[in-house]
C-alpha positions in Angstrom: -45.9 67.3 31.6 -42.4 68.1 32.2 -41.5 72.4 31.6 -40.1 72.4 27.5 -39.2 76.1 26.4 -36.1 74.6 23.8 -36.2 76.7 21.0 -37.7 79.6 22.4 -36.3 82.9 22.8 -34.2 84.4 25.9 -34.1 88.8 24.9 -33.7 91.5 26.7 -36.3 94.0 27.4 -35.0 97.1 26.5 -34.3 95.4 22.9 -38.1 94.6 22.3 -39.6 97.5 23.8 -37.3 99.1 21.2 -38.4 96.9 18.7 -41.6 97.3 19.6 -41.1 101.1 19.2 -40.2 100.9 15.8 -42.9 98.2 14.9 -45.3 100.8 16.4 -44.3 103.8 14.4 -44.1 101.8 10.8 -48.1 102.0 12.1 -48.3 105.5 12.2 -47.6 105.8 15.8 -45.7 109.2 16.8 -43.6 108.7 19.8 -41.6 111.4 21.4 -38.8 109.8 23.7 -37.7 111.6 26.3 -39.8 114.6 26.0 -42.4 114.7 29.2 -45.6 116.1 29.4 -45.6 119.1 31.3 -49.1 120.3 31.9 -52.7 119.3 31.4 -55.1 121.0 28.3 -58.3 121.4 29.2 -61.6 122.4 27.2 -63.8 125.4 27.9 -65.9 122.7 29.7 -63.2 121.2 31.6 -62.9 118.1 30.1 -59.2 117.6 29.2 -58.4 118.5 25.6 -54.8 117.2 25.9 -51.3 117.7 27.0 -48.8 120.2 26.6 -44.9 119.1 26.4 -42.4 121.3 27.9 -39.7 123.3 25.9 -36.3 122.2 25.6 -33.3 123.3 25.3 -33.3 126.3 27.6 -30.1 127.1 29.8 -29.5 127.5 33.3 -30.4 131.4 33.2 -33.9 130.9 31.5 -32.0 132.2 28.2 -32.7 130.1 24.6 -29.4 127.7 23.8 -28.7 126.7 20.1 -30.9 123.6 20.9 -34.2 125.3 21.6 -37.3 124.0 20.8 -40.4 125.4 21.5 -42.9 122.5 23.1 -46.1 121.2 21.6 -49.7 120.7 22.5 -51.1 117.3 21.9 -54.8 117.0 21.3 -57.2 114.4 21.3 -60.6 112.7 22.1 -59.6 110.4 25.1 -56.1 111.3 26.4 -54.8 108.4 28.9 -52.4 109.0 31.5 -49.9 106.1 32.2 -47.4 107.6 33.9 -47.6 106.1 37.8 -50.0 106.9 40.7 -47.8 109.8 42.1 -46.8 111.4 38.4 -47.5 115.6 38.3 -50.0 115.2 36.3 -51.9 112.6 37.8 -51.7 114.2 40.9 -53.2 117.6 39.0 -55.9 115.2 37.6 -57.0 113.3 40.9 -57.3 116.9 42.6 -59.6 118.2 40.0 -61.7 116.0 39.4 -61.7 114.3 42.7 -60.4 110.9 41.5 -59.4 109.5 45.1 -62.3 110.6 46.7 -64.0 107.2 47.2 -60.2 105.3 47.1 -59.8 102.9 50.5 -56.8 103.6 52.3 -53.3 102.1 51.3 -52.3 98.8 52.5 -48.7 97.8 52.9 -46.9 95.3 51.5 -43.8 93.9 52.7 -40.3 93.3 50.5 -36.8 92.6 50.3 -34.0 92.3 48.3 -30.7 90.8 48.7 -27.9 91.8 45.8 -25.5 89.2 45.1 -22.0 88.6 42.7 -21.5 85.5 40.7 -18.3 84.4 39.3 -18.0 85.8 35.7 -16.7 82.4 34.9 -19.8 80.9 36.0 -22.2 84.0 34.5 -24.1 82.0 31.7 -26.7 84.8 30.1 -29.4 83.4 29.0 -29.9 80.2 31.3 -32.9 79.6 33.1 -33.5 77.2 35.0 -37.6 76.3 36.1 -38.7 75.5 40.2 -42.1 74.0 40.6 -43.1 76.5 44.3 -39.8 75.3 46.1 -37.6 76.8 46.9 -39.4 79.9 46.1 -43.1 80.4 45.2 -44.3 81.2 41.5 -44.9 85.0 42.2 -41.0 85.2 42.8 -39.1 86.1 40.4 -35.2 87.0 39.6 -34.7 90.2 37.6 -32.1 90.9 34.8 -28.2 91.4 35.3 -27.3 94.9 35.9 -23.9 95.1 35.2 -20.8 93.5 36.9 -22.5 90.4 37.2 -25.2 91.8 39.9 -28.7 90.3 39.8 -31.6 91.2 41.7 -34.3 88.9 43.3 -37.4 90.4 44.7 -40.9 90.0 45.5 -44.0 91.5 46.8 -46.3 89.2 48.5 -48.4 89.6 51.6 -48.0 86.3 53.3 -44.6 85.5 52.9 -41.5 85.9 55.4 -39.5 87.8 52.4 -35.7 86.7 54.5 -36.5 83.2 54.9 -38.2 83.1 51.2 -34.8 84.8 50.2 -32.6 81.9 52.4 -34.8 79.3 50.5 -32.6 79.7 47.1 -29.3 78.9 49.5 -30.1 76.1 50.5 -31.4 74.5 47.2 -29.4 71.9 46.2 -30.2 73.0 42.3 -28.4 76.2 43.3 -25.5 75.3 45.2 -24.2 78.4 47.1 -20.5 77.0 46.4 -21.1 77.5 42.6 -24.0 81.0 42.4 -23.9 82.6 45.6 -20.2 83.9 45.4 -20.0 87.6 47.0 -15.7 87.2 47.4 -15.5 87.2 50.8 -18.5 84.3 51.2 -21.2 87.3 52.4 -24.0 88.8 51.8 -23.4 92.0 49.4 -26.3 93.6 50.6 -29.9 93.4 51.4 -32.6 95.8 52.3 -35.9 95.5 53.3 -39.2 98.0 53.0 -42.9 98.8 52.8 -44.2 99.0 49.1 -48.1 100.7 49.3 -50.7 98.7 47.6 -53.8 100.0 47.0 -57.3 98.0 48.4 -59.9 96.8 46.8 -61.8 99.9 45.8 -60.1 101.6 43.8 -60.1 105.1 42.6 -62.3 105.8 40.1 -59.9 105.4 37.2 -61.9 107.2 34.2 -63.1 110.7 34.0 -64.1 113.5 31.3 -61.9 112.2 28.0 -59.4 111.1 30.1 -58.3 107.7 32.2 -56.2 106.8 34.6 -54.2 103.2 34.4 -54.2 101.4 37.9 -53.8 97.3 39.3 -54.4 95.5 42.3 -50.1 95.1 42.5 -47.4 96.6 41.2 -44.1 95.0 40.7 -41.4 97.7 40.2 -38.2 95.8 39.1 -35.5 99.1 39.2 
């Protein structure tokens, strides 16, 4: 069955998550951009009661600008933390109640990431064009332009060779390097290459006393 996405939509992701924002709230949802959680709440018992945010506004010298605002404690019956493996107050969490204590040890993953220039001429946003594992495998995937006609490609994925994998789109005839891979000078831009760790089997134990951790087997991070 030949691939058929015509009249579907091609968005960006920072439109919908903002949509998705305001869908959310019409709900009842409160939602408190860019104001982190600075510390932990916890009952006489030592389950956690909450968070408490941070206050704002505050100069250099500790004194109170024209902007001040005192921060707020959040409370509820299960509070979930969703803010990475290595956030504050994970880490806070994990150490108290011992959340790591049965984890396996990490195991690395291999990646890299070539950056590379197209033509604005030849910059079409919204194209996208489908590959069936050749010249790159379905768990690759191309990431969003940044800016200045940039786009990233990147992928994390034990048994590949991530250079050759990389080559692979070169040398696709659908992609001809003539017409995509333009860096000005017929280069490379850049490419880097890394260790991303990848937790085992066995995780931690992800739930504790009203609270819970969110984990998975792999994590993409497309920055």
């Amino acid at each position: 069955m030949p691939m058929n996405n015509h009249g579907n939509y091609v968005v960006r992701l920072g439109h919908v998550v903002k949509w998705l924002g305001e869908q959310a709230e019409a709900m009842g949802v409160e939602i408190y951009p860019g104001i982190p959680a600075s510390e932990v709440l916890y009952h006489g018992d030592g389950s956690v009661k909450g968070i408490a945010t941070g206050d704002v506004g505050i100069a250099k010298d500790g004194s109170p600008k024209d902007t001040f605002a005192r921060g707020m404690e959040l409370h509820a019956k299960v509070t979930i933390f969703a803010e990475g493996c290595h956030g504050h107050l994970t880490k806070s969490l994990s150490s108290r109640f011992n959340l790591r204590g049965q984890a396996c040890p990490q195991d690395l993953r291999d990646w890299t990431e070539e950056v590379w220039e197209v033509k604005p001429e030849l910059h079409k946003p919204g194209r996208v064009e489908h590959t069936i594992g050749w010249p790159l495998v379905s768990v690759c995937m191309p990431m969003n332009n940044h800016g200045n006609y940039v786009v990233r490609l990147g992928h994390v994925v034990k048994w590949l060779g991530e250079q050759a994998e990389a080559m692979g789109v070169e040398i696709y005839p659908g992609i001809p390097a003539s017409e995509v891979l333009y860096h000005g000078d017929g280069s490379v831009k850049g490419i880097a290459t890394g260790d991303v760790g990848i937790a085992k089997d066995g995780s931690p134990k992800d739930t504790f006393a009203r609270g819970m951790e969110l984990h998975a087997k792999v994590t993409i991070f497309a920055e």
